[in-house]
C-alpha positions as CSV (number, residue, x, y, z in Angstrom):
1,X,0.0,0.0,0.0
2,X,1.6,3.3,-1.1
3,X,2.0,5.9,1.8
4,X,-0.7,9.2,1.6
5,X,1.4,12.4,1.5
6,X,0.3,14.2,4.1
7,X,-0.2,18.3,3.6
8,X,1.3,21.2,5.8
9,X,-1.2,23.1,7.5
10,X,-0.4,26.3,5.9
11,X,-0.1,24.8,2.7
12,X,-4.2,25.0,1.6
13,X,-3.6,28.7,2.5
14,X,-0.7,29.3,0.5
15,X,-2.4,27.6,-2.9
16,X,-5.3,30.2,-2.5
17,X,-3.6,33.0,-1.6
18,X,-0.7,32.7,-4.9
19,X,-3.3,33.4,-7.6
20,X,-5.2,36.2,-5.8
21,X,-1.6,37.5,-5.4
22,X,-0.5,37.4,-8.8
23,X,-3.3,38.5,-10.1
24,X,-3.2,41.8,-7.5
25,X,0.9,42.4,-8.3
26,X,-0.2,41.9,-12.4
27,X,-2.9,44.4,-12.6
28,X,-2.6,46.7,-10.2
29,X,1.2,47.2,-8.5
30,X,3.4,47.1,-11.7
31,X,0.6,49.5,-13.3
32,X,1.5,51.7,-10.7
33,X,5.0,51.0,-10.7
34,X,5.4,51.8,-14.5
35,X,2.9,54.8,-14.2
36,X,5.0,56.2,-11.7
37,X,8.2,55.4,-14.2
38,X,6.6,57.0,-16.9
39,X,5.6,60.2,-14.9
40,X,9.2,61.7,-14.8
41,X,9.9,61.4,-18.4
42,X,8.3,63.4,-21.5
43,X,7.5,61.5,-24.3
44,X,5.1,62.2,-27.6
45,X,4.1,59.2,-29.8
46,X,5.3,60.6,-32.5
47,X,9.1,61.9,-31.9
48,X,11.8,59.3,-31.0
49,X,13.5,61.9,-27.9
50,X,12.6,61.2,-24.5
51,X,13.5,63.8,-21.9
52,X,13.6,63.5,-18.4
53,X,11.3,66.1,-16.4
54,X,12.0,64.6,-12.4
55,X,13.4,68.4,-11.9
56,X,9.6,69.4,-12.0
57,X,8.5,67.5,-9.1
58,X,11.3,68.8,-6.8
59,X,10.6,71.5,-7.9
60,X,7.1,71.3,-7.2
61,X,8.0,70.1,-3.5
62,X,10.2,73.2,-2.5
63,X,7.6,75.4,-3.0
């Protein structure tokens, strides 16, 4: 007779709590990750320079 593998106690937790998780870090912390990117450059769809404008939030912070 084969031997039952027996399951952690944590482990039923940890199978429900992965896909809830990935789906939470997919749609909504690397949107905000790459929104927040995004924010300090200036980009048009339509010219090939990118220009960095992070001087305008510290400057927006001093005053």
């Amino acid at each position: 007779m084969k031997k039952a593998y027996k399951v952690k106690n944590g482990a039923p937790y940890v199978i429900m709590v992965l896909p809830a998780l990935l789906v939470f870090v997919t749609f909504f912390i690397l949107p905000l990750i790459f929104t927040a990117k995004y924010s300090f450059y200036s980009w048009t769809n339509f010219s090939q320079e990118i220009t960095f404008n992070g001087c305008y939030y510290s400057q927006s912070i001093r005053a």
